[in-house]
Phi, psi and omega in degrees: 000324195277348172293296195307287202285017161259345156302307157323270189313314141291015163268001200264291199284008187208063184290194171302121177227357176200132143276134214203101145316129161090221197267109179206188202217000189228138172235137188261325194224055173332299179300341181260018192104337246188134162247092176277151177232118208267191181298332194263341179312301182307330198262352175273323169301157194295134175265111203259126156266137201236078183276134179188141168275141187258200161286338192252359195233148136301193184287142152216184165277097176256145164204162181162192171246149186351175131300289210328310169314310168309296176299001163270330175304324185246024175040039174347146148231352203272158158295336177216170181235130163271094184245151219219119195240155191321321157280027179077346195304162183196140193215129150260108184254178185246145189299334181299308179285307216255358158319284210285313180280007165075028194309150178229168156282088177302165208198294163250173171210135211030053164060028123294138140309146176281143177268142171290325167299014201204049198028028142291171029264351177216164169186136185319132172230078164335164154261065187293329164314325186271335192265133180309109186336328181295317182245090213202165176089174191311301188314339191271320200301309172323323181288328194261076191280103161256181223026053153321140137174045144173174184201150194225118184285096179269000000 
């Protein structure tokens, strides 16, 4: 009895914060599919920070880690990505784009958790200080998908 609930109380205090789907080659749950990450998983990978002002934010500091890392941990084969975020909003970018623009999975922000009622838990972060104005404005906005918390690799 006392393993189980100290099995809890740390699945509790360190959930599940992105599920990961679809054409991949690595499992967390091999029968459903599906490679989960909890917060320490995501927080053991190299952390990229990203100081920028959004449409919705100041300057502020996001950090976590690339994709491409992620998809390589759970070994992605698909061309695109779904990332799916909690209020249902949903963006398919190609695995190419998000290689080449270094995108990372913010985790914090100034060196905070994302709260889910304050856009979390985690959310797509462009490297908007580095990227050329043209490709900036609502079509990038669209893309910078918070309450991340899963994708599914097509």
């Amino acid at each position: 009895m006392s393993l189980f609930c100290c099995a809890w109380a740390q699945a509790e205090s360190d959930p599940v914060v992105l599920t990961i789907s679809g054409k991949i080659a690595r499992f967390t749950d091999a029968k459903r599919g599906i490679y989960q990450f909890r917060d320490s998983d995501l927080a053991g990978m190299r952390q990229i920070p990203i100081r920028t002002a959004t449409s919705w934010t100041p300057v502020v500091t996001f950090s976590g880690p690339l994709v491409r890392d992620i998809l390589a941990r759970v070994e992605a084969r698909g061309k695109t990505v779904r990332i799916l975020a909690i209020n249902y909003y949903r963006y398919d970018i190609p695995v190419t784009e998000l290689v080449r623009r270094n995108v990372v999975l913010a985790r914090r922000i100034d060196n905070k958790p994302f709260d889910v009622s304050h856009y979390g838990p985690l959310w797509l972060m462009y490297p908007l200080p580095f990227m050329a104005e043209d490709d900036k404005g609502p079509p990038l906005d669209a893309k910078l998908v918070w309450q991340v918390d899963a994708m599914e690799v097509m």
